[in-house]
C-alpha positions as CSV (number, residue, x, y, z in Angstrom):
1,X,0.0,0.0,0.0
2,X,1.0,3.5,-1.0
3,X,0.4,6.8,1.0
4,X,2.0,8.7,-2.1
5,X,-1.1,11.2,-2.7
6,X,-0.2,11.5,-6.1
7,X,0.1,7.9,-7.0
8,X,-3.1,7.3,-5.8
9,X,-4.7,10.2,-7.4
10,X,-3.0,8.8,-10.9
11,X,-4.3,5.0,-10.4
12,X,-7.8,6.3,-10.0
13,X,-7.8,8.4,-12.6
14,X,-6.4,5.4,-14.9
15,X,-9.0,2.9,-13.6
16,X,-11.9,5.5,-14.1
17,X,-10.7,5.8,-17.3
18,X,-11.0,2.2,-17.9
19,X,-14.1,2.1,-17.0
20,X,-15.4,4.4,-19.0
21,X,-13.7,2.9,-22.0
22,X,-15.9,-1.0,-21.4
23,X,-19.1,-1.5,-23.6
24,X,-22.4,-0.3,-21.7
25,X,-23.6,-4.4,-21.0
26,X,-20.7,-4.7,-19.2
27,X,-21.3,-1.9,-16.9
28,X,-25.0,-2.9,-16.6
29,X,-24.0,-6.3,-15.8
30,X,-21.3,-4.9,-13.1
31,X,-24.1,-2.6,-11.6
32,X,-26.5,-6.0,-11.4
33,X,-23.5,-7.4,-9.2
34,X,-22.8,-4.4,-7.0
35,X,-27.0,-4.3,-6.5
36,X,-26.8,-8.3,-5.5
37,X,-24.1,-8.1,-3.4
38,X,-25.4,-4.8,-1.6
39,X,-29.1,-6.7,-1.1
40,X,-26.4,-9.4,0.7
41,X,-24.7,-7.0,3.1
42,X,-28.2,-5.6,3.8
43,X,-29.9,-8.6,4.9
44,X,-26.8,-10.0,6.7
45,X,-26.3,-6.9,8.5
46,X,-30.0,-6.8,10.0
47,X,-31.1,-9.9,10.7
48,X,-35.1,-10.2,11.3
49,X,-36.2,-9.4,14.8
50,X,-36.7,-12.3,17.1
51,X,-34.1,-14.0,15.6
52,X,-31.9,-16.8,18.1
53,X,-28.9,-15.8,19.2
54,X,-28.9,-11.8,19.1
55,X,-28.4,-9.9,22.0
56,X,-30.4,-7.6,22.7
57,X,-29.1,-4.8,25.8
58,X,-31.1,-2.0,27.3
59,X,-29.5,1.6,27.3
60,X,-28.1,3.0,30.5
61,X,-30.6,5.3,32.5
62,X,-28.8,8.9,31.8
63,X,-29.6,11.9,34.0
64,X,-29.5,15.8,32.6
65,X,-27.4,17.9,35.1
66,X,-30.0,20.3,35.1
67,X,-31.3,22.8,38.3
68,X,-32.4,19.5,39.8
69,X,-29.3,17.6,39.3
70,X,-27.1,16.2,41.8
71,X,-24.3,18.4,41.1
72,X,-26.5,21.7,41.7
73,X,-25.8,24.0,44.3
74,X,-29.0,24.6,46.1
């Protein structure tokens, strides 16, 4: 891996560039992939509720330091 910012900014430019130069089935057919795999990460990242095995934690109570606070000076 490269942290040179200008190497970086090259090879993107190159593979945009070779993109942009592939017939317009192929990029359908890539943007088909990216929608399938995408529909993937999306289910596997929220699982239905109720599901076994998912842990489920209540938050922690959290108070507002406000005029009735602990930390007010009465």
């Amino acid at each position: 891996m490269t942290f040179d910012l200008a190497k970086i900014l090259n090879s993107k430019r190159e593979f945009r560039q070779q993109l942009a130069s592939r017939p317009i089935a192929e990029k359908l057919a890539m943007l088909d992939a990216l929608r399938e795999r995408e529909l993937t990460l999306r289910r596997a990242g929220h699982p239905a509720a109720g599901s076994a095995g998912v842990l489920h934690e209540k938050s922690a109570p959290y108070r507002a330091g406000g005029k009735e606070g602990k930390h007010s000076k009465s």
